[in-house]
Each structure stands twice: as structure tokens, then as C-alpha cells.
N, C-alpha and C positions, 0 to 999 in steps of 0.2 A: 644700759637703758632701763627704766625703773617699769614698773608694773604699769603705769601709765602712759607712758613715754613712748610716742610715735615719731619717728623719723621724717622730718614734714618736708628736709632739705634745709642747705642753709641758707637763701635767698628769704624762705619763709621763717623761719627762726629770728633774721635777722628782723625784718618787719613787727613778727607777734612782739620778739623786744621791745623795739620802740613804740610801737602802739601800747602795751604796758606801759613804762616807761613815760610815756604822755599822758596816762588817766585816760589815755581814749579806749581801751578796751579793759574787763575787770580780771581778777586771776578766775572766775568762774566762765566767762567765756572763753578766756583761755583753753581752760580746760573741755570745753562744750568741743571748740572747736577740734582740738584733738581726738577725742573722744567721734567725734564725726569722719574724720579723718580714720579713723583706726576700725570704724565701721564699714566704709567705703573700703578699703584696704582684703577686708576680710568678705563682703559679700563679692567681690571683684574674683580672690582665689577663691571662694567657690564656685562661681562662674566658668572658670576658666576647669578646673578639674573637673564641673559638670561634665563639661564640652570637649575634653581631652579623649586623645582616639584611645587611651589607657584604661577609659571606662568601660570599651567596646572587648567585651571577650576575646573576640576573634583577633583584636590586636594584639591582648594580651599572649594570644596561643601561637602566635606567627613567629616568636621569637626561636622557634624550633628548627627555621632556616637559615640560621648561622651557622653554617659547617663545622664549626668548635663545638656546640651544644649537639648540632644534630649527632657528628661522629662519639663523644661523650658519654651521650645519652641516647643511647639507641628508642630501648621501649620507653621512655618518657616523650621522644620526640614523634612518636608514632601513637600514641596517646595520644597527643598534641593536635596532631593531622587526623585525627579519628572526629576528635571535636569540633575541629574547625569545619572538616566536611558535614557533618551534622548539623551542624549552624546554619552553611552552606545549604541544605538537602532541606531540612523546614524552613529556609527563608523562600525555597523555590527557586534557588537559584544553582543549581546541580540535582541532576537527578540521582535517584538513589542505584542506577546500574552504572552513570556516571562515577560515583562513591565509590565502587565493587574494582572499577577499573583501578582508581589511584592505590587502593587498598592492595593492590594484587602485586 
């Protein structure tokens, strides 16, 4: 696929041909139209990894309860549960004697 070249399907490919192909569309809308295509494509994944729970800390730190990492990784995974409580304890949603208890 070249530096330009969006993937549009081949149902659309087949059409932008013939509309070529006919004089009814020019190579510069051709190109428009990809170029929009390749727009929409890329504001879409960012959207989507805005919105991804990946971006959320606390999801990122939960991976420390997979028994392979947790056993693995002892003090990284207690680390791990130190932040997330934290996150927990200033969102107001665990108190901080709560925190004291899992910690212990």
C-alpha cells in the first residue's frame, strides 16, 4: 500500500474505477476522497484509544491480579495495589483506614 493508499474495500474500489473510468469522477477527487477516508480512519482510532479503559490508570495497574505476574512479581505487584488504592482513596471511593487494612 503506497504512502497514500487507503484501504476503502473492494466493493469501493471497484466503483471509484469505474467512476474514473467513465470521466465521471477526476484523479484529484479520487484522491480527495481517500485522503477523507484516511481522515475519518484516523480521527475514529483516536477516538476509540481516547475512550479505551487502557487510558484509565487504574486499568492499566490491575494487571497485577494475574496470579503469574502477581506470584512473578511480588513487590511490583504490590506497588501495583499501592496505586490503585490511592487512586481509590483520592477518588473517595476507599477510605484511607480501608487502604491500611488491604495493605496489611
Amino acid at each position: 500500500m503506497g504512502l497514500f493508499k487507503v484501504n476503502i474495500g473492494f466493493a469501493a474500489e471497484r466503483i471509484l474505477r469505474e467512476l474514473k473510468g467513465s470521466k465521471k469522477l477526476s484523479e484529484k477527487q479520487v484522491f480527495e476522497f481517500s485522503m477523507g477516508c484516511k481522515a475519518f480512519l484516523i480521527k475514529m482510532v483516536k477516538k476509540l484509544v481516547d475512550k479505551s479503559p487502557l487510558t484509565y490508570s487504574v486499568v492499566r495497574y490491575m494487571n497485577f491480579l494475574d496470579p503469574r505476574i502477581f506470584i512473578a512479581k511480588k513487590e511490583t505487584s504490590a506497588e501495583k495495589l499501592t496505586r490503585i488504592l490511592r487512586i481509590m482513596s483520592e477518588a473517595g471511593r476507599i477510605s484511607n483506614n480501608e487502604c491500611d487494612k488491604v495493605m496489611l
